[in-house]
LUMNU-773024 format. One line per 3 residues: number of its first residue (from 0); their letters; for each residue z, y, x of C-alpha. Coordinates in nm, 4 decimals. Layout:
NUM = a = Z:Y:X | ...
//
This chain:
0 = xxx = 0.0000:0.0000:0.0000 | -0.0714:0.3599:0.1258 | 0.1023:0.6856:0.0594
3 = xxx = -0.0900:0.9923:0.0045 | 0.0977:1.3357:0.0823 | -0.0660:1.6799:-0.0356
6 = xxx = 0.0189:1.9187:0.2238 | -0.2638:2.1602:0.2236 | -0.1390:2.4683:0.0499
9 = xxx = -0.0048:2.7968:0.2054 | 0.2979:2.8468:0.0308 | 0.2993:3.2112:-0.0276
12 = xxx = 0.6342:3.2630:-0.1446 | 0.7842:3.1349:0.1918 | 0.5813:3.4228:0.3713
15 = xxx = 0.6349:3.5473:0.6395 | 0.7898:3.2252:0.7129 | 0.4990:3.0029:0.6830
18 = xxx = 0.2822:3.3166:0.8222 | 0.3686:3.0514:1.1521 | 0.4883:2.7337:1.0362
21 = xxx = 0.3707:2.5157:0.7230 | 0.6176:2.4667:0.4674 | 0.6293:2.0601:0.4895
24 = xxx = 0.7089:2.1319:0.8881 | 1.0435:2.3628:0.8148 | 1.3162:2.1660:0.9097
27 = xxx = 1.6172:2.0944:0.6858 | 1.8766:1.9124:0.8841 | 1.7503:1.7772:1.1783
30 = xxx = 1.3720:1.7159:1.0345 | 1.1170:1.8979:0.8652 | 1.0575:1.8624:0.4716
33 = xxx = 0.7321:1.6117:0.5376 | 0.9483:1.4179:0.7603 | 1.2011:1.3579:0.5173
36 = xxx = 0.9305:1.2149:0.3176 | 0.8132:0.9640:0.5683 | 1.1390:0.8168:0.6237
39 = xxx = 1.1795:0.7349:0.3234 | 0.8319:0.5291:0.2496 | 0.7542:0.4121:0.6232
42 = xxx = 0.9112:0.0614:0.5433 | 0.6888:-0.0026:0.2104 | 0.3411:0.1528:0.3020
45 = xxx = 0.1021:0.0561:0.5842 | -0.0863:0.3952:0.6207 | 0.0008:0.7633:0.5343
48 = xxx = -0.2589:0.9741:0.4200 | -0.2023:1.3781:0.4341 | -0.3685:1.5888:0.3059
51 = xxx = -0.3828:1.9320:0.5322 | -0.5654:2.2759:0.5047 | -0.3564:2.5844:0.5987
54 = xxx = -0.2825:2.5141:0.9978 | -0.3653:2.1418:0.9813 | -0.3744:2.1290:1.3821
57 = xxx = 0.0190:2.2119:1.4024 | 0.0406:1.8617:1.1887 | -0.1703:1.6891:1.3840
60 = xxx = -0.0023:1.8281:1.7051 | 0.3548:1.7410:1.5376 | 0.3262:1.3640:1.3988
63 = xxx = -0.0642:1.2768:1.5986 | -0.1536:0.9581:1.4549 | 0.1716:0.7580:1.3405
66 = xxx = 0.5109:0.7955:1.2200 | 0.7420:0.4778:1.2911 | 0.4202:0.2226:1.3820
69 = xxx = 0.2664:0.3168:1.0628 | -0.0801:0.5109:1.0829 | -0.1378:0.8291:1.0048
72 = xxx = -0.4635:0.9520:0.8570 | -0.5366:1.3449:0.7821 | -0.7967:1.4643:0.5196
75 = xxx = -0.9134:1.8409:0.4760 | -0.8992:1.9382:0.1553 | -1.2504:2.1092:0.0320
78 = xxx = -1.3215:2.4067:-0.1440 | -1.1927:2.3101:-0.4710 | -0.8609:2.3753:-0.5661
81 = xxx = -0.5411:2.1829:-0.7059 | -0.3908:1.8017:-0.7113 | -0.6638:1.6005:-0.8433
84 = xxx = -0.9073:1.7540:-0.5957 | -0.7271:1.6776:-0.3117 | -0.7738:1.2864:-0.3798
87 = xxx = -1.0564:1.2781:-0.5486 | -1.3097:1.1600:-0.2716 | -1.0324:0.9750:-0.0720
90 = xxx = -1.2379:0.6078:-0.0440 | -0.8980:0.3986:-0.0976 | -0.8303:0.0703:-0.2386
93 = xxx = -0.5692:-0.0870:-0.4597 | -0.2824:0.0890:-0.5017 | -0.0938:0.3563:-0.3697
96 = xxx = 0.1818:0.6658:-0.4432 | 0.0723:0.9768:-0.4177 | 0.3500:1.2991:-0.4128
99 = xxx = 0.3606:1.6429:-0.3326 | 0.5040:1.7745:-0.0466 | 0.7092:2.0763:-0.2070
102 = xxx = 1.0587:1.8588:-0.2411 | 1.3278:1.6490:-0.0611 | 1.4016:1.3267:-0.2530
105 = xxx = 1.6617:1.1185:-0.2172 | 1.5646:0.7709:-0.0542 | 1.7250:0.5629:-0.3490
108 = xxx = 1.4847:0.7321:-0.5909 | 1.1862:0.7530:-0.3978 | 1.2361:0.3198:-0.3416
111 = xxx = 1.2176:0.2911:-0.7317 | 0.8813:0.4417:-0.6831 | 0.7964:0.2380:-0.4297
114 = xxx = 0.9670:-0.1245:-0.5119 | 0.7502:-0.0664:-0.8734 | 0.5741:-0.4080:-0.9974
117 = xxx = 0.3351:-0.1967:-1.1815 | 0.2650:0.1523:-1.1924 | 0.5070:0.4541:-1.2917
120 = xxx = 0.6283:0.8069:-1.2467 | 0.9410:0.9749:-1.1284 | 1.1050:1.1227:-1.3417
123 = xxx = 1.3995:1.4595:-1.4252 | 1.6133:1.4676:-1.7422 | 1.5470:1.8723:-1.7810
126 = xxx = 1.7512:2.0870:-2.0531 | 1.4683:2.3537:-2.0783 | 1.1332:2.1239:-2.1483
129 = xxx = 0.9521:2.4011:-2.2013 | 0.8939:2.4605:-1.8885 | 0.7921:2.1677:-1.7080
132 = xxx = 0.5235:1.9033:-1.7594 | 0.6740:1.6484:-2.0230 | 0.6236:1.2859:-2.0320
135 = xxx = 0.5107:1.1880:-2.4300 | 0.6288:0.8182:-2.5650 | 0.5016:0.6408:-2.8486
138 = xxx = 0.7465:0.4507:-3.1066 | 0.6737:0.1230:-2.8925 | 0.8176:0.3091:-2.5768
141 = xxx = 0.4754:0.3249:-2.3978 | 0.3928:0.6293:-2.1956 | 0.0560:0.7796:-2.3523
144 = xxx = 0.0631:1.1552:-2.2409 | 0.2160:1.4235:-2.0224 | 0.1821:1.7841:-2.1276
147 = xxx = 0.2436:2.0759:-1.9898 | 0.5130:2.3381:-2.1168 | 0.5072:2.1581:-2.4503
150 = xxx = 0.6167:2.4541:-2.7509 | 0.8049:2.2042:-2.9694 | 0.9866:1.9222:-2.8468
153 = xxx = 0.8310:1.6057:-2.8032 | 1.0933:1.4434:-2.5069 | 1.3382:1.5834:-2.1810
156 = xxx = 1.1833:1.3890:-1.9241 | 1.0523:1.5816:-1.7045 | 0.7546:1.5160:-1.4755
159 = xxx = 0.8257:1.4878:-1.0752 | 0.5353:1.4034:-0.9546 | 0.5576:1.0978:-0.7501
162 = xxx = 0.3026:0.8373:-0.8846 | 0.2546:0.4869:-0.8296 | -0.1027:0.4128:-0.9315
165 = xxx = -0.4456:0.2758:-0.8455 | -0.8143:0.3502:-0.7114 | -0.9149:0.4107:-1.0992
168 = xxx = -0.7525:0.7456:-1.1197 | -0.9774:0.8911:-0.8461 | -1.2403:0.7478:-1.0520
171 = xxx = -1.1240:0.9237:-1.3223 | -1.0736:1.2338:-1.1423 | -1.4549:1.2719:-1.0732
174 = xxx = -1.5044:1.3077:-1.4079 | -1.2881:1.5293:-1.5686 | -1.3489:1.8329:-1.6924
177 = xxx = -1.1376:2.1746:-1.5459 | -0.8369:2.2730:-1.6662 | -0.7476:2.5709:-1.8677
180 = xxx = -0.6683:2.7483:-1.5014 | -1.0269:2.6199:-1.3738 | -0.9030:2.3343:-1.1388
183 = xxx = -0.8972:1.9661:-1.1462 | -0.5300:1.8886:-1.1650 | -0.4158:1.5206:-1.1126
186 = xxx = -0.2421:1.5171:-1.4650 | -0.5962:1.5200:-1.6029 | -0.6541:1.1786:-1.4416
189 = xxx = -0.3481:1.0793:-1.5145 | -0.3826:1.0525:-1.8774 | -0.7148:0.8741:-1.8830
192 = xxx = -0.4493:0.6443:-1.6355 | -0.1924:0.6580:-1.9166 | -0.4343:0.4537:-2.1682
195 = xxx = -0.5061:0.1877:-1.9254 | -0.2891:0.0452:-1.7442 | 0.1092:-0.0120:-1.8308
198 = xxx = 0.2929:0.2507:-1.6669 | 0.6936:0.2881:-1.6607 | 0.9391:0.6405:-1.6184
201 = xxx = 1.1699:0.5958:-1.3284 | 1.4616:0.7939:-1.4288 | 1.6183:1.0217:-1.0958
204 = xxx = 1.9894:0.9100:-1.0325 | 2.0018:1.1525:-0.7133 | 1.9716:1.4965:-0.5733
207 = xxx = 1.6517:1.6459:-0.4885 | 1.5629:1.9776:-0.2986 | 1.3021:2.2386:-0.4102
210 = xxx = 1.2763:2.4764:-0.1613 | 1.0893:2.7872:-0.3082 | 1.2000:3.1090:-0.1321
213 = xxx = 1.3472:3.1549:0.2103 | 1.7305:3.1640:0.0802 | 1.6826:2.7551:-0.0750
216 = xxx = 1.6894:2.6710:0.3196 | 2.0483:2.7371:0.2773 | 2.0815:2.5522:-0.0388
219 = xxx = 1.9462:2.2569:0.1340 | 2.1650:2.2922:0.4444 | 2.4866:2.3102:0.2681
222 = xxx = 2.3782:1.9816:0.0192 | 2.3161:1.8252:0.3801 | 2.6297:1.9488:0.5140
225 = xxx = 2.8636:1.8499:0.2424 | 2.7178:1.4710:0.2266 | 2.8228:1.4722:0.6221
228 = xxx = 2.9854:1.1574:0.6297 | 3.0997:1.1752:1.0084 | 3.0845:1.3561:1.3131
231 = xxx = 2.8058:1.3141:1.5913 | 2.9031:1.4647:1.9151 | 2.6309:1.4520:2.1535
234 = xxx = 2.7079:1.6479:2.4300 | 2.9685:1.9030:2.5678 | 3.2865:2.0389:2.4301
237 = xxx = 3.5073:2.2760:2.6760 | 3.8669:2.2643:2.6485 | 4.0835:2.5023:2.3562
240 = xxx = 3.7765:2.4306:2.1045 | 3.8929:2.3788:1.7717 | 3.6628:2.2297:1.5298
243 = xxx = 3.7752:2.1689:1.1447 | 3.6021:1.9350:0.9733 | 3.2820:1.7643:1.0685
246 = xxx = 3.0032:1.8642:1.3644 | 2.6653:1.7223:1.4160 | 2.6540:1.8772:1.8126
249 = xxx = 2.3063:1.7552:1.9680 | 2.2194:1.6893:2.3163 | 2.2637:1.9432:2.6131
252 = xxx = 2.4073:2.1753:2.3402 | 2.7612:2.3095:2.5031 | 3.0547:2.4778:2.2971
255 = xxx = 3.2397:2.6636:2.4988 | 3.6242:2.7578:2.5610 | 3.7592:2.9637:2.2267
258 = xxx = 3.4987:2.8845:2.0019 | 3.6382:2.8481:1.6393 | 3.4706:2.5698:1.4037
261 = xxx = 3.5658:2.5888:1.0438 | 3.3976:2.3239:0.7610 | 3.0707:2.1210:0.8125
264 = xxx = 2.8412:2.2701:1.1415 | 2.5114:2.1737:1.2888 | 2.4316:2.2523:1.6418
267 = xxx = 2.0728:2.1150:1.7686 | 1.9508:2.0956:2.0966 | 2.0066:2.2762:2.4028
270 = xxx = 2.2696:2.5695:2.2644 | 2.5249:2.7296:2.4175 | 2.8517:2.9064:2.2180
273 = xxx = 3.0011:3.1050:2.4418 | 3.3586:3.1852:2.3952 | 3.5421:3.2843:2.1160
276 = xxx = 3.3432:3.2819:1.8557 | 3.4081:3.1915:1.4443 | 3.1138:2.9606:1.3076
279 = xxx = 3.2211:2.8380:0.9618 | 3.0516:2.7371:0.6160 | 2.7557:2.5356:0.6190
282 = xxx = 2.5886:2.7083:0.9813 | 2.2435:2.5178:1.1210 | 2.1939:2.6454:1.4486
285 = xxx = 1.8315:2.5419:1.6002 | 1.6687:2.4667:1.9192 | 1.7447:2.6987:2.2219
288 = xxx = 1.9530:2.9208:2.0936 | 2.2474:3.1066:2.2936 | 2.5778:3.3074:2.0653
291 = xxx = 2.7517:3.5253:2.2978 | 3.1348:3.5649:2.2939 | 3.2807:3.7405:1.9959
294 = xxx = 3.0440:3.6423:1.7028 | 3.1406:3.5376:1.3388 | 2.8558:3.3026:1.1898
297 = xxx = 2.8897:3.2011:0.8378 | 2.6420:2.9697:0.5734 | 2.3048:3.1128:0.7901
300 = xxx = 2.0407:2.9038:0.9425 | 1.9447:3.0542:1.2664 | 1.6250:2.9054:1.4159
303 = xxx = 1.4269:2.8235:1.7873 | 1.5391:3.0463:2.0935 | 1.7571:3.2819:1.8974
306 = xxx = 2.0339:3.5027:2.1005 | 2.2576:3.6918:1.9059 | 2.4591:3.9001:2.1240
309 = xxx = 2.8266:3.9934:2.1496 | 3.0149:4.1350:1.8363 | 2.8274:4.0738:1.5792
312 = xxx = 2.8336:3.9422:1.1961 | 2.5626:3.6774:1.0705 | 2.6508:3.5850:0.7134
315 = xxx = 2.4666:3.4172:0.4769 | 2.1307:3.5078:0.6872 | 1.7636:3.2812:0.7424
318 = xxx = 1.7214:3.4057:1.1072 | 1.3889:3.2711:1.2465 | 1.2464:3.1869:1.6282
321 = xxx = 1.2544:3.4091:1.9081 | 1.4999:3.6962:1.7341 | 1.6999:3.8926:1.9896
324 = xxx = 1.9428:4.0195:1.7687 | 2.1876:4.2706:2.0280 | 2.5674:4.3603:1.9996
327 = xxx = 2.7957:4.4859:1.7031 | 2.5058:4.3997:1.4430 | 2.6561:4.4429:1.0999
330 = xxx = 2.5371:4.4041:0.7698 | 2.6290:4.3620:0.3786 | 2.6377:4.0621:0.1854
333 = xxx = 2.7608:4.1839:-0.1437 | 2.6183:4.4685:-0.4021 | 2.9093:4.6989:-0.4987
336 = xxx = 2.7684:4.6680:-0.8657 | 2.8574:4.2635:-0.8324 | 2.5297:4.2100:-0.9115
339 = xxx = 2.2328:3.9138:-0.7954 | 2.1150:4.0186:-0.4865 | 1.7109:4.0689:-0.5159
342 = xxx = 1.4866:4.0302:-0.2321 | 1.1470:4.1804:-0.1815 | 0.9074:3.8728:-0.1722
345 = xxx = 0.4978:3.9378:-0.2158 | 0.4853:4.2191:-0.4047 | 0.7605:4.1962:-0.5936
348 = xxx = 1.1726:4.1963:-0.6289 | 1.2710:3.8453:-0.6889 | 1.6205:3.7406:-0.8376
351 = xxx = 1.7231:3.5203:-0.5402 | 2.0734:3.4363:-0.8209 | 2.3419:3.4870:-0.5496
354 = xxx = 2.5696:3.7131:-0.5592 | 2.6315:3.7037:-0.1558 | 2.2933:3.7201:0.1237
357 = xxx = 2.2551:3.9245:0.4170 | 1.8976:3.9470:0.5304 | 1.6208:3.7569:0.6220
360 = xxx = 1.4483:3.8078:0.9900 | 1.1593:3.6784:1.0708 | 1.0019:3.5748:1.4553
363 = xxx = 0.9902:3.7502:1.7192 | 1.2487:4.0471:1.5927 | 1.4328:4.2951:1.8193
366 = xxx = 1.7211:4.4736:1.7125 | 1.8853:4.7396:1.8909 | 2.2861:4.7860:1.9268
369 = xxx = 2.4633:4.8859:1.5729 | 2.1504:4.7542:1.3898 | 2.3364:4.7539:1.0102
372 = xxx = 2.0978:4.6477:0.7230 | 2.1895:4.6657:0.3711 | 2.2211:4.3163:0.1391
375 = xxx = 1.9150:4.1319:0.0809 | 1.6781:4.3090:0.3615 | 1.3713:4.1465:0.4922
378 = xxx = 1.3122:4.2300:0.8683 | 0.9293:4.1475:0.9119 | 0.7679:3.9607:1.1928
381 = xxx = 0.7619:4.1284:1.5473 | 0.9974:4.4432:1.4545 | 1.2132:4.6549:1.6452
384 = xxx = 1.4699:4.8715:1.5214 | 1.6503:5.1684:1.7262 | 1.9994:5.2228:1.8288
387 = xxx = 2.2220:5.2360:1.5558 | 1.9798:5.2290:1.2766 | 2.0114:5.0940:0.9029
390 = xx = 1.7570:4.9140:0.7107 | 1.7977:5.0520:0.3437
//
């Protein structure tokens, strides 16, 4: 059996994250979102198929040509747009599970898809129905439709999209007709599927991980975090470090004397704490990076060859590679109206829904000493601020 992946889209509410990097190769906890994926499946398919577009050499350059012994095989997707044209001239045999690359799924739930005698779908219990794709049952309990954003209510079962099915559906896909938003979506395929072959709902029992916008990263690091079920503690720890709780500390990463750990932590490789300084709540700290003495970190992921120099406060923050962030940086987390904290993303304030978040900085970002920035700032790509400036 085979796995298809669609990973060719550019994700435009992540920008100017994925100006650089892919969305399916951000890293959650230790791997990237497509990797995730792959661990779960390797053991029950024999060949990966993913389909790329937006900067499909940085996935060829990050996984080449297998993951775990099992091959690898990348497809461009054409011209035409959407799910079902991503597949539709795949020459593939038999059957296979196709999924989209947008969430992290448990591994329990993802097996039901896989471990399926037949063919199926996984599947959400949603309270709002009207706004996803809903799965449509007959009185004999046979699946026969899915619609999208039904008006009245016809079930709460919510499509996931992760399909076990056959070669027919790319048949079928070369013959539909466009959909209302002039693509060929898989769905259409799917229910010519629907009236052929017996197909089954596997119910999720588990946590899964949308990540949308920028701030989600920190959603999914603290779900990682708080399933920690021990410490890993690769390399070195100085003497008079106190760590509360549970560490993942990766190889040639060093804390030094003073530093402060307080609740679930994640240190990659090749970092150095220096002394005396208060990481607490849900931190990821990346590749490369150096904190000089006298920081307080708190619930911010803080990516590749990062330094963040002496005095400063990084709370509830997305920090991205290669920011130089210098001394007694200070900024807000919290509106004094108590309000959601909306951040500017496209062209247009979105509700992020937390009441607490600092800023988002993207790569390559200088700031100068006493940079303060108000709650919810976005610090674009390749900026520099002066001496003691604020970002309003």
């Amino acid at each position: 059996m085979k796995a298809i992946i669609l990973a060719a889209g550019e994700w435009s509410r992540l920008r100017p994250l994925t100006d650089t990097t892919p969305k399916p190769l951000i890293k959650v906890f230790g791997k990237s979102i497509l990797e995730h994926t792959l661990d779960s499946l390797h053991k029950y398919v024999d060949e990966f198929i993913i389909i790329v577009k937006y900067k499909q050499w940085l996935f060829r350059e990050t996984f080449k040509d297998k993951y775990k012994k099992v091959k690898i095989t990348y497809v461009e997707q054409w011209e035409e747009k959407w799910t079902g044209a991503a597949i539709k001239w795949i020459n593939i045999k038999w059957d296979f599970i196709v999924l989209n690359w947008d969430s992290i799924f448990d591994k329990k739930d993802l097996e039901k898809i896989a471990k399926l005698k037949w063919f199926g779908c996984l599947v959400k219990k949603v309270s709002n129905p009207e706004k996803y794709w809903i799965f449509k049952v007959n009185k004999k309990n046979e699946v026969v439709e899915v619609v999208e954003k039904p008006e009245k209510f016809i079930w709460d079962l919510a499509n996931m999209w992760v399909y076990k099915v056959n070669s027919k559906i790319i048949d079928y896909l070369k013959d539909v007709k466009l959909s209302k938003r002039w693509e060929i979506e898989l769905t259409c395929g799917l229910n010519i599927f629907l009236k052929n072959f017996p197909f089954e709902l596997k119910e999720m029992k588990w946590e899964f991980i949308d990540i949308w916008y920028p701030w989600d990263i920190l959603k999914a690091n603290t779900y990682f975090l708080n399933n920690l079920k021990k410490s890993k503690k690769k390399w070195k720890i100085e003497k008079n470090v106190t760590i509360n709780w549970k560490i993942i500390l990766w190889k040639w990463s060093i804390l030094k004397s003073g530093t402060y750990i307080e609740w679930n932590v994640f240190i990659w490789e090749n970092s150095v704490i220096w002394p005396n300084i208060y990481i607490r709540w849900n931190t990821v700290i990346w590749d490369n990076c150096r904190l000089w003495n006298g920081n307080e970190i708190k619930n911010s992921s803080i990516w590749d060859y990062t330094n963040i120099a002496h005095l400063s406060y990084v709370w509830d923050s997305v920090i991205w590679n290669h920011v130089n962030i210098w001394g007694w940086f200070i900024s807000a987390n919290l509106r004094h109206d108590w309000t959601n904290i909306k951040i500017p993303i496209k062209w247009e304030l979105v509700d992020s829904g937390l009441r607490k978040f600092w800023c988002i900085i993207w790569d390559n970002t200088k700031t100068w000493i006493n940079t303060s920035t108000y709650p919810g700032r976005v610090i674009k790509s390749s900026s520099f601020t002066a001496p003691w400036e604020i970002i309003k």
